[in-house]
RODO-436340 format. One line per 3 residues: number of its first residue (from 1); for each residue x, y, z of N, C-alpha, C. Coordinates in nm, 3 decimals, decimal comma, m for minus. Layout:
% RODO-436340
NUM) X Y Z X Y Z X Y Z; ...
% end
This chain:
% RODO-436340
1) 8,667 11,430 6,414 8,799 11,475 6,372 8,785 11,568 6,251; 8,854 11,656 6,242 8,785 11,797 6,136 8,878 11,728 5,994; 8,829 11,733 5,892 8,851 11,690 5,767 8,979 11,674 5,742
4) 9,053 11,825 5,726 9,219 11,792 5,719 9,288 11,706 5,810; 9,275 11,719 5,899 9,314 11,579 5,972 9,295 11,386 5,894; 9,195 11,386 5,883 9,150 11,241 5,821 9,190 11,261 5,642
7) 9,173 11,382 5,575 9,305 11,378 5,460 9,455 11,341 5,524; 9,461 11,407 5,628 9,638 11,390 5,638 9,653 11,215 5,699; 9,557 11,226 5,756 9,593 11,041 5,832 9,588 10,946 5,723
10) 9,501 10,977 5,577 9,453 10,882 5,490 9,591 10,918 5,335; 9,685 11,008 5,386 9,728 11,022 5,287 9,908 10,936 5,384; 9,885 10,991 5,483 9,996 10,904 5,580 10,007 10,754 5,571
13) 9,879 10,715 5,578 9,838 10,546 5,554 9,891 10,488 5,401; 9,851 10,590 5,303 9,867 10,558 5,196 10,047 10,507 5,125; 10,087 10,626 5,168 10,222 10,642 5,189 10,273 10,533 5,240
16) 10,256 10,517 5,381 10,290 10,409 5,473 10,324 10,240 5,376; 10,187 10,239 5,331 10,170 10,119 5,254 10,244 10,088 5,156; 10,257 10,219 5,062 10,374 10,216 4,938 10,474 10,170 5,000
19) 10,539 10,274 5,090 10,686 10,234 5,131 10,707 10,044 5,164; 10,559 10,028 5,261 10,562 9,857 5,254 10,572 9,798 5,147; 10,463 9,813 5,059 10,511 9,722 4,941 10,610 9,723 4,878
22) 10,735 9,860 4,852 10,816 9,817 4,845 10,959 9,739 4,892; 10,945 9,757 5,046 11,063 9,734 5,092 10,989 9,566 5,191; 10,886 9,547 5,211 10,839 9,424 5,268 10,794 9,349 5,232
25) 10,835 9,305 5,066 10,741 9,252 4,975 10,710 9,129 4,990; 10,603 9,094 4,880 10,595 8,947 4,870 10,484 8,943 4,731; 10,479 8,857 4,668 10,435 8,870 4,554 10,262 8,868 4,544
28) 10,207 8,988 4,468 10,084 8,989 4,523 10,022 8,946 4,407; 10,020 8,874 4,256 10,000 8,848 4,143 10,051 8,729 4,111; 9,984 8,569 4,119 10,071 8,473 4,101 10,035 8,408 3,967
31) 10,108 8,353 3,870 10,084 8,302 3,725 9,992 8,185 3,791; 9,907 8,164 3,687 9,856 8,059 3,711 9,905 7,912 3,745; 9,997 7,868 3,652 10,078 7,764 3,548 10,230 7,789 3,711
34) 10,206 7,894 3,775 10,391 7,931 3,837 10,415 7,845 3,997; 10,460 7,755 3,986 10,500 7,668 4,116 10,543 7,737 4,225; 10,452 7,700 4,284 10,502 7,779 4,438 10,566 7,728 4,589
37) 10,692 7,733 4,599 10,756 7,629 4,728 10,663 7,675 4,860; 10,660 7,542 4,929 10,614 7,567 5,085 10,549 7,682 5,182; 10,744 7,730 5,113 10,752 7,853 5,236 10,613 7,960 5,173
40) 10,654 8,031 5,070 10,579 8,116 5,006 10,437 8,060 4,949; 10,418 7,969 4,993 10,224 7,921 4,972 10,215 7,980 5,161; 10,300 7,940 5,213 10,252 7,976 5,364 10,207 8,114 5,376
43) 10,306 8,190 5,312 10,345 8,351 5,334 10,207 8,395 5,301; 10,148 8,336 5,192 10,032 8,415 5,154 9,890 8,321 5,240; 9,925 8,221 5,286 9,794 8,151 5,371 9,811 8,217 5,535
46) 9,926 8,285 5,545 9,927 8,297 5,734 9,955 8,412 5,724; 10,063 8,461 5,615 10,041 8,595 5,643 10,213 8,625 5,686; 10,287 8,717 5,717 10,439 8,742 5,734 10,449 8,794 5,891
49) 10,490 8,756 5,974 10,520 8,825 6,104 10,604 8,935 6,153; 10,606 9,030 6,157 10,726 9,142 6,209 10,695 9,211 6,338; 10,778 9,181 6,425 10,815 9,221 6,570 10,792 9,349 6,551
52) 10,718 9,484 6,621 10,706 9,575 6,618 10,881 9,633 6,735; 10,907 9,755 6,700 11,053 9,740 6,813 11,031 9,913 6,812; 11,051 9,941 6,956 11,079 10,103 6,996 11,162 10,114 7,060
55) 11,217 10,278 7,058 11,322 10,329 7,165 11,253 10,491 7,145; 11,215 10,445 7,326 11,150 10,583 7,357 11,267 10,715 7,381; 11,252 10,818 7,361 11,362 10,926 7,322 11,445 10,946 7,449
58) 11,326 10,912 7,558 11,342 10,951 7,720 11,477 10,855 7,744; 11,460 10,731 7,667 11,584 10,636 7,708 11,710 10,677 7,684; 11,719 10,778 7,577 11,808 10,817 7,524 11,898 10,908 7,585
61) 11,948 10,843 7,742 12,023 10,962 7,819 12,162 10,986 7,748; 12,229 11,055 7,821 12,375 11,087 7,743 12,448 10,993 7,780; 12,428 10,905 7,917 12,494 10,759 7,903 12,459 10,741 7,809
64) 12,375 10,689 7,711 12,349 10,556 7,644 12,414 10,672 7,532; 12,401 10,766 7,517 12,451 10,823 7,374 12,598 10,764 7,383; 12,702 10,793 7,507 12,830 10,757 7,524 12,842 10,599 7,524
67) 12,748 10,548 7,517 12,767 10,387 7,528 12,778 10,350 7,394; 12,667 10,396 7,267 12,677 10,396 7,154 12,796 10,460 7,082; 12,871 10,620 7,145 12,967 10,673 7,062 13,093 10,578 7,072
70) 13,110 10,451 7,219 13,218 10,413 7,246 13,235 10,336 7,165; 13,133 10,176 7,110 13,130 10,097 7,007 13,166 10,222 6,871; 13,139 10,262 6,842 13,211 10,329 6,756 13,324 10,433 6,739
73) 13,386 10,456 6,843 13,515 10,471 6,841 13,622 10,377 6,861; 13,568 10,258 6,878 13,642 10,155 6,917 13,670 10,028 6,789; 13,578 10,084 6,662 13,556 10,044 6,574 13,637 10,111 6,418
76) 13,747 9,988 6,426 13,843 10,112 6,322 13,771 10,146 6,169; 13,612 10,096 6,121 13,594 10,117 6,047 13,517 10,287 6,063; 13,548 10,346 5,984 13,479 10,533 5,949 13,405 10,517 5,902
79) 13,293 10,582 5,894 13,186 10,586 5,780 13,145 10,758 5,783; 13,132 10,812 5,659 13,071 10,967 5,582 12,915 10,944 5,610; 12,856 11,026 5,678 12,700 11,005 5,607 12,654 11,129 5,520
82) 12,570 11,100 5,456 12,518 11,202 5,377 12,357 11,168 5,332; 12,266 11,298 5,339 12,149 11,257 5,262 12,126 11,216 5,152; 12,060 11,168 5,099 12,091 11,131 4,969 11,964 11,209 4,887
85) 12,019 11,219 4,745 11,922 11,324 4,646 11,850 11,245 4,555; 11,806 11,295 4,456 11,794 11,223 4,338 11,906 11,177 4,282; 12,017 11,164 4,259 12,090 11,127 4,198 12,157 11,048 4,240
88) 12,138 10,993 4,395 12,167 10,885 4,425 12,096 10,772 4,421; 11,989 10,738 4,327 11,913 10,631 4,277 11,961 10,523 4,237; 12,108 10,560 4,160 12,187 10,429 4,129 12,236 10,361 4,255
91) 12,283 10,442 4,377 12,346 10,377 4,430 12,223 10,319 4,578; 12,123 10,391 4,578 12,040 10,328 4,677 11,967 10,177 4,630; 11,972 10,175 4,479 11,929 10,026 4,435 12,021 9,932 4,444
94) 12,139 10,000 4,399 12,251 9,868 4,448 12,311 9,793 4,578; 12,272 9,915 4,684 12,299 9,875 4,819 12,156 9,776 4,873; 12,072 9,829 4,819 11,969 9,728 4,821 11,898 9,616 4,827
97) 11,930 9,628 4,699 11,946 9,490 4,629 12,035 9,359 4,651; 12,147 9,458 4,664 12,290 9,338 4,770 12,238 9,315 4,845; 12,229 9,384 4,958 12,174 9,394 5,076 12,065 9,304 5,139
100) 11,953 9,301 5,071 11,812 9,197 5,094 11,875 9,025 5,037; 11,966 9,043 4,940 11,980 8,893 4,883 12,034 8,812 5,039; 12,125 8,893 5,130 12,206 8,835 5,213 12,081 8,806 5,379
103) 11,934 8,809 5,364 11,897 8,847 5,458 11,775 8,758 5,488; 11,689 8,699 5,574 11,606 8,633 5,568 11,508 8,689 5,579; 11,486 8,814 5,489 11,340 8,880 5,492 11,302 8,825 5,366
106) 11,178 8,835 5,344 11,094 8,825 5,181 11,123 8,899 5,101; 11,202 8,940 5,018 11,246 8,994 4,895 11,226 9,003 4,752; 11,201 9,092 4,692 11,193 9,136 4,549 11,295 9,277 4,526
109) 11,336 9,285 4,434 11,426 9,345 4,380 11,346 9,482 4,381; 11,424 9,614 4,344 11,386 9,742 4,373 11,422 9,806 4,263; 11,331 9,900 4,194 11,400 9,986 4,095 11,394 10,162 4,124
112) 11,472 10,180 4,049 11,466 10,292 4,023 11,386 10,383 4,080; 11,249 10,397 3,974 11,132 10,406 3,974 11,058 10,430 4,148; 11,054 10,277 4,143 11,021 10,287 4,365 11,094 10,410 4,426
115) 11,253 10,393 4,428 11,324 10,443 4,470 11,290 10,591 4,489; 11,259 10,621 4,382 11,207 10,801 4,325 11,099 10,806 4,405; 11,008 10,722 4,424 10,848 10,758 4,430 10,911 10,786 4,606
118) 10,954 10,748 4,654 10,987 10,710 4,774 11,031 10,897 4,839; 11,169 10,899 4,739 11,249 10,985 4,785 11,105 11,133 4,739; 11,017 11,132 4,698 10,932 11,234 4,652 10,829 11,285 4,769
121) 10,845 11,160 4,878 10,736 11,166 4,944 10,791 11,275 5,061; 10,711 11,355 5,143 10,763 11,464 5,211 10,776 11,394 5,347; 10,884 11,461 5,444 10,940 11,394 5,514 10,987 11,200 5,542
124) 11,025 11,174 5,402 11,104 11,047 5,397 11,225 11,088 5,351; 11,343 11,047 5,416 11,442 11,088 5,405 11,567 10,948 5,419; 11,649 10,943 5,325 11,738 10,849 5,265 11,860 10,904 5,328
127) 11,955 10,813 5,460 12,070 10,829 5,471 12,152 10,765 5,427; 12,285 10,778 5,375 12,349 10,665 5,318 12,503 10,715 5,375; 12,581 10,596 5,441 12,692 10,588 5,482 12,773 10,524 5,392
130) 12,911 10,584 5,358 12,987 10,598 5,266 13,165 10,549 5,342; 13,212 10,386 5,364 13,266 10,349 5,414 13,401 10,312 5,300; 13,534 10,370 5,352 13,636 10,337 5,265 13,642 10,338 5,122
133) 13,545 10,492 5,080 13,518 10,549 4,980 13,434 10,483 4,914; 13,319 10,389 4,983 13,230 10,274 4,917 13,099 10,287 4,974; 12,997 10,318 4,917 12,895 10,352 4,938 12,794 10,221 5,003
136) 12,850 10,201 5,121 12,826 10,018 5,203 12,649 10,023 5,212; 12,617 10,181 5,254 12,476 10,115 5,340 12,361 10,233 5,350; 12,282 10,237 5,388 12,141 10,338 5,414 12,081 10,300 5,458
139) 11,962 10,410 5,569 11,868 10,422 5,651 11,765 10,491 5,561; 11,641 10,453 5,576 11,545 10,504 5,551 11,462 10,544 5,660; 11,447 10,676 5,690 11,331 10,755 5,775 11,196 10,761 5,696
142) 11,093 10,780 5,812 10,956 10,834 5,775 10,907 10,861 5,904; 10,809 10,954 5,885 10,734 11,009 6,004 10,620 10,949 6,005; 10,531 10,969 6,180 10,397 10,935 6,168 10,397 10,980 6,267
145) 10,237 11,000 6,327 10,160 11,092 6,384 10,117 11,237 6,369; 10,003 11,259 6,460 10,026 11,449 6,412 10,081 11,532 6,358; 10,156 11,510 6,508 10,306 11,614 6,493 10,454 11,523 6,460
148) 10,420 11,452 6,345 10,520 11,392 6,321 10,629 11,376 6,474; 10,513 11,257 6,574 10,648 11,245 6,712 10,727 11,113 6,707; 10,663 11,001 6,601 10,734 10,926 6,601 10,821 10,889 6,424
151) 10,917 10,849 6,476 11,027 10,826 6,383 11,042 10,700 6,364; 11,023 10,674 6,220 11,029 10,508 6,188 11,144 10,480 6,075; 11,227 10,366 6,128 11,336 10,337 6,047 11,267 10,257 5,946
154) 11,213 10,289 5,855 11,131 10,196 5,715 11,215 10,074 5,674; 11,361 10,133 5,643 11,449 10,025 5,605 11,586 10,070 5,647; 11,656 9,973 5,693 11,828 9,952 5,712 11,875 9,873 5,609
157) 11,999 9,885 5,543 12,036 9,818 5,437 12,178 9,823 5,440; 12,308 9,700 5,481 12,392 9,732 5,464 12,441 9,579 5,387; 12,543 9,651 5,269 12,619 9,519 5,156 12,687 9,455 5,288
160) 12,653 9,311 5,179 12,726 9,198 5,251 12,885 9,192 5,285; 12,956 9,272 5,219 13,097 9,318 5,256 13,100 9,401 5,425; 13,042 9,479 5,435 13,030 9,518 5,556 12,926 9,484 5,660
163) 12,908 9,415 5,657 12,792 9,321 5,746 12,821 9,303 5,875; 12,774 9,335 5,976 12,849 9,266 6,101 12,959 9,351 6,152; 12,988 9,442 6,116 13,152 9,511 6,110 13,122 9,649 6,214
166) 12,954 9,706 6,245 12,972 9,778 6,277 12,910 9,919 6,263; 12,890 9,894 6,139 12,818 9,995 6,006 12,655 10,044 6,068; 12,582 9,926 6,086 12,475 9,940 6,135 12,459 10,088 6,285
169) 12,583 10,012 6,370 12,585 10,073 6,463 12,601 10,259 6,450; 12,682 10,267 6,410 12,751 10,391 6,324 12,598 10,468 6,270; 12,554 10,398 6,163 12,412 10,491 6,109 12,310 10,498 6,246
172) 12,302 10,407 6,316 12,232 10,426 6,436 12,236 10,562 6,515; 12,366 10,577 6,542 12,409 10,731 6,611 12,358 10,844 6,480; 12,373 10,824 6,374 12,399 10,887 6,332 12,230 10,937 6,298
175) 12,135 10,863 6,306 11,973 10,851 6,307 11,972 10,977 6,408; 11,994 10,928 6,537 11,986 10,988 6,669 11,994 11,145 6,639; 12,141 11,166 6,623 12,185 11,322 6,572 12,083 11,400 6,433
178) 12,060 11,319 6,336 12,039 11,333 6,245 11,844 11,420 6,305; 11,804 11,333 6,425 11,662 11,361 6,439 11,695 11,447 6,528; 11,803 11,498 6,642 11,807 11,582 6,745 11,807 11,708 6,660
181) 11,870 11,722 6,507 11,895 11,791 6,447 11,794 11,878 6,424; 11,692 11,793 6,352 11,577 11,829 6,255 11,473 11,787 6,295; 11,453 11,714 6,379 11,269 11,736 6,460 11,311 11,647 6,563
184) 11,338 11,809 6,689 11,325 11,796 6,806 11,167 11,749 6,847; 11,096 11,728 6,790 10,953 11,680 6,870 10,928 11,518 6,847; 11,059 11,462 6,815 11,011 11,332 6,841 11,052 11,270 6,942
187) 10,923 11,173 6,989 10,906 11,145 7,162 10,956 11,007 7,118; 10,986 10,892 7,013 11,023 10,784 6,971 11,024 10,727 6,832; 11,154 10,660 6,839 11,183 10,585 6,715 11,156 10,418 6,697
190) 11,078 10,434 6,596 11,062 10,258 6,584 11,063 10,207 6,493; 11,085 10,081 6,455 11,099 10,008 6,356 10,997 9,895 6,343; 11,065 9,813 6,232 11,017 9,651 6,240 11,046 9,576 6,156
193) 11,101 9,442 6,232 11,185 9,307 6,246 11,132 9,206 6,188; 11,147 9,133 6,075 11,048 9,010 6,057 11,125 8,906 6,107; 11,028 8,777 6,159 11,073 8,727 6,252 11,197 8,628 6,243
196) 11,186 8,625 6,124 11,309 8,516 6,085 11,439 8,574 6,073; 11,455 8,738 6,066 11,584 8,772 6,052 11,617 8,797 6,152; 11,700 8,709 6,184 11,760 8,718 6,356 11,873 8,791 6,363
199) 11,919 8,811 6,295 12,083 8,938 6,289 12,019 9,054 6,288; 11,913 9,073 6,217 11,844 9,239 6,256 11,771 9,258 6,378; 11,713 9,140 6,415 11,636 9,158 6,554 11,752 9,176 6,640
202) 11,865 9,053 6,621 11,981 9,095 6,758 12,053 9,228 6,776; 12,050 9,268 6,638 12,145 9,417 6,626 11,999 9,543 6,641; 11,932 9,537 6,665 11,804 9,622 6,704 11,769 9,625 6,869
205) 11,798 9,527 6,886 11,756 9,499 7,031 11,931 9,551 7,104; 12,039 9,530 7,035 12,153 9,533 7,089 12,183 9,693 7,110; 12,090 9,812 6,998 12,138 9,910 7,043 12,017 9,989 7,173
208) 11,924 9,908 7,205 11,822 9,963 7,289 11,722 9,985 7,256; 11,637 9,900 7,145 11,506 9,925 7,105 11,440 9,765 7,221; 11,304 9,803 7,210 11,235 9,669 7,280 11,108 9,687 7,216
211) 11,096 9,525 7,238 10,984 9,478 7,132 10,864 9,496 7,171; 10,737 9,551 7,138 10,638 9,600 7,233 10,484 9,538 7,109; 10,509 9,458 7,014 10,396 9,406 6,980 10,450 9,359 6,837
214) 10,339 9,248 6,774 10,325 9,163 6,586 10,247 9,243 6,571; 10,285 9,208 6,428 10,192 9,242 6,348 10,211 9,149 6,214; 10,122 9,122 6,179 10,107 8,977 6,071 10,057 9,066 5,946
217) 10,139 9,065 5,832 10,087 9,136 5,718 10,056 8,990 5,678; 9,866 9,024 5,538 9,889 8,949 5,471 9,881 8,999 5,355; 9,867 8,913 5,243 9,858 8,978 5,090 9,823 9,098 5,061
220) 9,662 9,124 5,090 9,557 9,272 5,102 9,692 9,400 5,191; 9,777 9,341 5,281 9,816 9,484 5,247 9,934 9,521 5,206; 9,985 9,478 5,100 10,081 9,530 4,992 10,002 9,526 4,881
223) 9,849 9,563 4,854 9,833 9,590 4,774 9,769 9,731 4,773; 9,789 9,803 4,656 9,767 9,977 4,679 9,644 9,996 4,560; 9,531 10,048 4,596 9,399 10,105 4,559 9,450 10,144 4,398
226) 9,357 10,126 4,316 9,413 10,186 4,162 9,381 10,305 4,176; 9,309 10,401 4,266 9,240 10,554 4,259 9,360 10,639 4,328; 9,443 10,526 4,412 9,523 10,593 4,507 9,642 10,660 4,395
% end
């Protein structure tokens, strides 16, 4: 494989990993003296499970686009989307942060800081839907492969006020358009589910993704190289 290539795959990986450690955390530094419940002695002896989930582009006929636009016309809640800049840092930590407390993934709080490092990285891109003048929720994109063909939802995040209502669905279409837009060369979008959050697996699977493999993180990889 000719050099730039294995720079670009090793700087993709790198990336990859950041974005994990921040949004799939789990604590990689434990006090000596600091009590640790059950669950989280497990997390770090077995390791965290997340359902790998795709939707190949091909699936994506104009039925299923009209199947998705109908749940949301049928849905009296609106939502604005917009990219988000730097200056929406305040509000991508707060949707966040709400957001993970209400959820049965492994959680640590998010700052600022992450937030930036995130939005710096080239082709990661922050959507945020803006419901009854209230900034409810966001998608996080990132690319991988070559030719950037697949599209990965890094993170979904919607406040516990709008939960369930719909919202999800809404940024979903709005992913779709958002990639027909701006890179026609992707052949699929995928995500991933940890196994205990069953409202994200049901609402993932509900708009047409399918589950096609685990993957078991353990400690070693949320942790990032000091050279990196």
């Amino acid at each position: 494989m000719p050099s730039s290539k294995i720079e670009r795959r090793k700087k993709l990986d790198i990336k990859k990993r950041k974005i994990r450690t921040f949004f799939l955390s789990i604590e990689t530094k434990k006090k000596k003296k600091e009590v640790i419940d059950k669950a989280t002695e497990e997390l770090y002896q077995d390791g965290m499970i997340y359902y790998q989930m795709r939707l190949p582009v091909e699936k994506i006929t104009k039925e299923f686009e009209n199947k998705l636009k109908e749940k949301i016309e049928h849905n009296i809640i609106q939502a604005k989307i917009r990219e988000a800049t730097i200056k929406d840092l305040d509000t991508l930590k707060n949707i966040y942060n709400r957001a993970w407390l209400t959820s049965n993934t492994p959680f640590r709080p998010i700052s600022k800081t992450d937030l930036q490092k995130i939005l710096e990285y080239s082709d990661t891109i922050f959507l945020i839907a803006k419901v009854y003048g209230v900034d409810a929720a966001f998608v996080l994109l990132d690319f991988e492969g070559e030719n950037r063909e697949y599209a990965i939802i890094a993170a979904l995040a919607v406040i516990p006020r709008f939960q369930r209502r719909g919202v999800g669905t809404i940024l979903g279409v709005n992913i779709w358009n958002y990639l027909k837009q701006n890179y026609n060369n992707v052949k699929e979008i995928r995500c991933e589910v940890y196994k205990d959050n069953n409202v994200s697996y049901a609402f993932i699977k509900g708009i047409g993704f399918e589950e096609y493999d685990k993957k078991v993180y353990k400690v070693e990889d949320f942790e990032i190289e000091n050279n990196h």
